[in-house]
C-alpha positions in Angstrom: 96.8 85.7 133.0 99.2 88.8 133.2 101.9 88.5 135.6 100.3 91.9 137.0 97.9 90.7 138.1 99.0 87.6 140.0 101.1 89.9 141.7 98.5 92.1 142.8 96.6 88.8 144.1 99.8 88.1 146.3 100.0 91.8 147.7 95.7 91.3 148.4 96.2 88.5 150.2 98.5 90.2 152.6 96.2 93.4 152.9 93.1 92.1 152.1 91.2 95.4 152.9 93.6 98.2 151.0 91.8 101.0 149.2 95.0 101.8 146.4 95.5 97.9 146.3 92.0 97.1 145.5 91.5 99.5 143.3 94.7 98.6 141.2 93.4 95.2 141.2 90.2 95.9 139.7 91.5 98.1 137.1 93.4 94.9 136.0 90.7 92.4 136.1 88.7 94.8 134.2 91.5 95.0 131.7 91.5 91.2 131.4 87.4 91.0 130.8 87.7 89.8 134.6 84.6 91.6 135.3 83.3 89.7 138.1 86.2 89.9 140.2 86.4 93.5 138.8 82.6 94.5 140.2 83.8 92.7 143.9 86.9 94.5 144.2 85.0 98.4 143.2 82.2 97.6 145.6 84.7 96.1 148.5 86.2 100.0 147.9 83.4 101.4 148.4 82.3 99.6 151.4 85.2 101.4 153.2 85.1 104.2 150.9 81.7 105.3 149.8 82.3 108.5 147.8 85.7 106.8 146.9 85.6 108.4 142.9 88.0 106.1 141.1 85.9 103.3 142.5 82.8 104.5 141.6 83.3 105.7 138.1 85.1 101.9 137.6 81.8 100.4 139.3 79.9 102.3 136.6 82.0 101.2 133.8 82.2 97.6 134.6 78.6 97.8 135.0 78.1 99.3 131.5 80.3 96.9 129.7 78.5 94.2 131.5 75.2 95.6 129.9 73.6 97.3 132.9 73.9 100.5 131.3 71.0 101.8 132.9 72.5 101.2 136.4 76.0 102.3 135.3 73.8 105.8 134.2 72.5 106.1 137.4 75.3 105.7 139.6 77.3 108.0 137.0 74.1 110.6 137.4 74.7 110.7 140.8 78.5 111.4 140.8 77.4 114.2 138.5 75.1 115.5 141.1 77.1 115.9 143.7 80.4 117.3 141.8 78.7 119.0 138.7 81.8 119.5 137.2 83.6 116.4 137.1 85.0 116.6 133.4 85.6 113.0 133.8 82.0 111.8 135.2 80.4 114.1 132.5 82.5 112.7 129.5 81.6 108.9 130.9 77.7 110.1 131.6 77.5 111.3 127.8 78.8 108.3 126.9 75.9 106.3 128.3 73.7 108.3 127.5 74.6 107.4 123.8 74.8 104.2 124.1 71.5 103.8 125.9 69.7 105.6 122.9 69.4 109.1 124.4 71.2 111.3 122.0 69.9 114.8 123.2 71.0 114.0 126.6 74.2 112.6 125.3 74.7 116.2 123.6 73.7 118.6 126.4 76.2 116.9 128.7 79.3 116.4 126.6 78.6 120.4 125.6 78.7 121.0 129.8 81.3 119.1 129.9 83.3 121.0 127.3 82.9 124.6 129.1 84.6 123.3 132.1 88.1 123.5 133.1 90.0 120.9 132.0 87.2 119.7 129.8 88.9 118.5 126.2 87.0 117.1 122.3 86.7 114.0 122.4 86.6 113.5 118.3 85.9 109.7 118.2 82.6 111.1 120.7 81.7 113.5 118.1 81.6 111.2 115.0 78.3 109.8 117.1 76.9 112.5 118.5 77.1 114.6 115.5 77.0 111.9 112.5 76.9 115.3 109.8 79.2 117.9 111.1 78.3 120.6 113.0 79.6 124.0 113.4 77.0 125.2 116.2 76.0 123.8 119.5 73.7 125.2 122.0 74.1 125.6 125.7 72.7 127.2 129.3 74.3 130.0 128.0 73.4 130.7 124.5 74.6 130.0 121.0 78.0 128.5 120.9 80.6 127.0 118.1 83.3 124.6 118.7 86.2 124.7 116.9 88.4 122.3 115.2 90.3 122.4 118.4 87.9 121.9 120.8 87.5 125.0 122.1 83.6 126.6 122.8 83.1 130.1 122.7 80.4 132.8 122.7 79.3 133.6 119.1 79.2 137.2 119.9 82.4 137.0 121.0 84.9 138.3 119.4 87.6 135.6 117.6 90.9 136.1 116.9 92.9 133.1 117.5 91.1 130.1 115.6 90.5 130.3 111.8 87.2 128.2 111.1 88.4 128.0 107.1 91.7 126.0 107.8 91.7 121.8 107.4 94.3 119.6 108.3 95.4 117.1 105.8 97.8 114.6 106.1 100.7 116.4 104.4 100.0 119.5 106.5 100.4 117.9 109.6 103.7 115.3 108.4 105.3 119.4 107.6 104.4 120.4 110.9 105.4 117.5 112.8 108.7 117.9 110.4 109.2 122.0 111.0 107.8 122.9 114.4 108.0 119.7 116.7 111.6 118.3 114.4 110.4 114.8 114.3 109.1 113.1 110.9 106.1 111.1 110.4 106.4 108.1 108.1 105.3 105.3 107.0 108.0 102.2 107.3 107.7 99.8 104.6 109.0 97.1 106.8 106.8 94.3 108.4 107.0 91.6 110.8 108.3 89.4 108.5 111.5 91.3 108.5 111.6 91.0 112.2 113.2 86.9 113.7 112.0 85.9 116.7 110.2 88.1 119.3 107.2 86.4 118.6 105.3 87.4 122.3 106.3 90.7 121.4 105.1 90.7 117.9 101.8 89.3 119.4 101.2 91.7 121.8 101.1 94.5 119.0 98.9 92.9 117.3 96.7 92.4 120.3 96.5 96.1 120.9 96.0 97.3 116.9 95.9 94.7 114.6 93.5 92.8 115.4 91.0 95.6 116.9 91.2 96.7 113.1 90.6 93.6 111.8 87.7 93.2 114.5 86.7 96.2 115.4 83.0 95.5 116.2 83.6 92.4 118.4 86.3 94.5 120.2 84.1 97.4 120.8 81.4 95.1 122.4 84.2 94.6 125.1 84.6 97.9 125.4 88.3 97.4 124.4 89.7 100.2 122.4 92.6 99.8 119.8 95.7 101.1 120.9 97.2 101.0 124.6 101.0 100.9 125.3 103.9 98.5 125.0 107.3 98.7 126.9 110.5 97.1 125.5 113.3 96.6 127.0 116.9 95.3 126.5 120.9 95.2 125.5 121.9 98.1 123.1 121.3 95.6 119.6 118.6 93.7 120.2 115.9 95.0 118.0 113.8 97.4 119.6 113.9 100.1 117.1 113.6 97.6 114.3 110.8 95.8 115.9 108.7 99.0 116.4 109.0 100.0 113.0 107.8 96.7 111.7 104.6 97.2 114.1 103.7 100.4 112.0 104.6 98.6 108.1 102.8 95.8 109.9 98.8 98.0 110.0 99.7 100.7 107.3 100.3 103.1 110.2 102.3 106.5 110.6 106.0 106.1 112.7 106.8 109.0 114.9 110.5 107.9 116.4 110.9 110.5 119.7 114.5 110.8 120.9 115.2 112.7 123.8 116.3 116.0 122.6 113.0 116.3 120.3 110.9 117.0 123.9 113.2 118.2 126.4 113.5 122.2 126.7 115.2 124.7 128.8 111.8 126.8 129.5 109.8 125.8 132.1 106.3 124.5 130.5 107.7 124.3 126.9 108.9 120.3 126.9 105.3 119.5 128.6 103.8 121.5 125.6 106.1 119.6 122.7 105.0 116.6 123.9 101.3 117.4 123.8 101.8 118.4 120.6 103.9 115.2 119.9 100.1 113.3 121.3 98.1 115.5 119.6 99.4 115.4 116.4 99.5 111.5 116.4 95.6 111.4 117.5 94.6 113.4 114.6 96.8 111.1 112.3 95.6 107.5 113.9 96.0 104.8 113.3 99.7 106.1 114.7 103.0 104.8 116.8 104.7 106.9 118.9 108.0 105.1 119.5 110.3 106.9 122.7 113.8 105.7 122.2 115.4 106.1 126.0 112.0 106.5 127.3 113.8 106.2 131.0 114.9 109.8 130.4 111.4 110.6 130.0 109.8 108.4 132.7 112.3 108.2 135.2 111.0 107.5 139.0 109.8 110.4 140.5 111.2 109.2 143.9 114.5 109.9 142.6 114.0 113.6 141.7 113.9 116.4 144.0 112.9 119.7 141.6 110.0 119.5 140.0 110.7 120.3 136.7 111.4 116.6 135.7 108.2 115.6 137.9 105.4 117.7 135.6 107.2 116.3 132.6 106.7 113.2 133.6 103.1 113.6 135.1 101.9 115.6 131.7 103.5 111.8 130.4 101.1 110.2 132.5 97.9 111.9 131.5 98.7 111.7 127.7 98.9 107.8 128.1 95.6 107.6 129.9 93.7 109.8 127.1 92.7 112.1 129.4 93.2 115.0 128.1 92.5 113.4 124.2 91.0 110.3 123.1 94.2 107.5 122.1 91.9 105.3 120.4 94.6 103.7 117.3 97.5 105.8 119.0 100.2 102.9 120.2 103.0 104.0 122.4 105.9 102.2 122.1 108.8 102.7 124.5 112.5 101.5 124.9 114.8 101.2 127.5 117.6 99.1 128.3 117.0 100.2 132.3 113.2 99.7 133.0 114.1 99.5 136.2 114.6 103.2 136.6 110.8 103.7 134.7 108.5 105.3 137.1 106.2 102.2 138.2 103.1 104.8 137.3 104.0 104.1 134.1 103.8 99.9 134.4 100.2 99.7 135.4 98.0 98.3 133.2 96.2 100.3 130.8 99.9 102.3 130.5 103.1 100.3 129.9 
């Protein structure tokens, strides 16, 4: 059992009846398959909380991966109802929908979904709900296409900015990653067998991608995706960098190594944008590590900054991790520090760091 989550038994038995607390602890159980404990802890929330979101979308998916997927749909039908445009709710509901055999439904509400603010592709989504391709879809509002990045529009609408005709290929997007973002995408020969010692570490890699790849279907019944987070930490020396790029020779993967400079910009908005791009351009490449040497720089504890510039950096961080804005199914983030103390905790819950 993760040392997370005995902690966050300790903290619960001093405030038994905490909202943040208890919802932090059923996030964790449900990582651990703790489901039980996870469903006690969501409806113990709500009890004090009834419209309390986090706890009833994590209700919903506990109860799914449970398989009461026809109570998970109706709770998540009702979240829907009263806040119809909940990107997150809708993305979840379509979900379910698929999984409980009703594809048409599945379709009309990941296309809602899409024309809402904030609402992003989901690609691994798409393989299922469109098994051929597609190039139209239709909504309330008429005849619609989605592009290769996501984006709806009218069809009588005028386009100018997306080119329907261009495909990304591997080699396209190693140049770009090489020319426009200055990192390069690789593929290490190296393995773990290059690597001594560090054999917890070595395990916990493979926990996260190998053996999802190996086992995909047994995984996915768990509702466990392959990919997640892994922080290292250290003296200058001891094998971080090597360590990481034995991960990627160890699956066949592609090796993005991040320093600081590559992401960091004078203009306000343009180091947020780099590292979407950076997250984007590893999703579309998956399996894929994204390794962040001096990830401190990146992550540092809000607490300690007083501009804000640092702090959106930092928070853009956070919602590329959680694969809200893109799905990080075979993306592995890999970051090293030899001060993890100055790491944001946001970034050491679990499903992150």
């Amino acid at each position: 059992m993760s040392a997370s989550l005995d902690g966050l038994r300790q903290a619960l038995s001093v405030s038994p009846n905490n909202p943040p607390l208890l919802v932090l602890y059923a996030n964790a159980c449900q990582e651990e398959f703790l489901l039980g404990e996870a469903q006690e802890a969501y409806e113990k929330v709500l009890a004090q909380e009834p419209k309390h979101q986090e706890a009833r979308l994590g209700l919903a998916k506990v109860l799914h991966i449970s398989g009461k997927t026809s109570e998970a749909i109706v709770r998540t039908e009702a979240m829907v109802a009263e806040d119809p445009n909940h990107v997150t709710a809708l993305l979840f509901l379509a979900r379910l929908y698929l999984a409980d055999g009703h594809h048409q439904d599945a379709v009309t509400t990941y296309e809602k979904m899409l024309l809402l603010d904030g609402g992003v592709a989901d690609k691994a989504l798409e393989k299922d709900l469109y098994p051929n391709g597609r190039e139209e879809a239709e909504d309330s509002k008429g005849k619609v296409a989605l592009t290769e990045h996501g984006a709806i529009f009218d069809q009588d609408d005028e386009v100018e900015d997306f080119d329907e005709d261009d495909e990304d290929d591997d080699e396209e997007d190693a140049a770009y990653a090489e020319e426009e973002l200055h990192v390069k995408m690789e593929k290490p020969k190296i393995t773990f067998q290059n690597v001594g010692g560090s054999e917890d570490v070595k395990e916990e890699i493979r926990m996260k991608l190998l053996y999802p790849m190996q086992n995909a279907e047994l995984f996915r019944a768990y509702g466990k995706k392959m990919g997640g987070g892994v922080l290292l930490y250290g003296p200058p020396g001891c094998g971080k960098t090597l360590i990481s790029r034995a991960a990627a020779g160890e699956i066949d993967a592609n090796f993005v190594s991040i320093g600081i400079h590559q992401i960091l910009d004078m203009y306000i908005g343009e180091s947020e944008k780099k590292l979407h791009d950076l997250f984007e351009m590893a999703r579309q490449n998956a399996p894929t590590i994204l390794f962040f040497d001096e990830v401190d720089a990146l992550a540092a504890d809000r607490a300690d900054m007083r501009k804000s510039h640092g702090r959106t950096l930092i928070n853009q961080f956070l919602a590329e991790m959680d694969g809200d804005i893109g799905n990080n199914d075979g993306l592995l983030i890999l970051g090293a520090t030899n001060a993890p103390w100055h790491i944001d905790p946001a970034f050491r819950r679990p499903g992150r760091f």
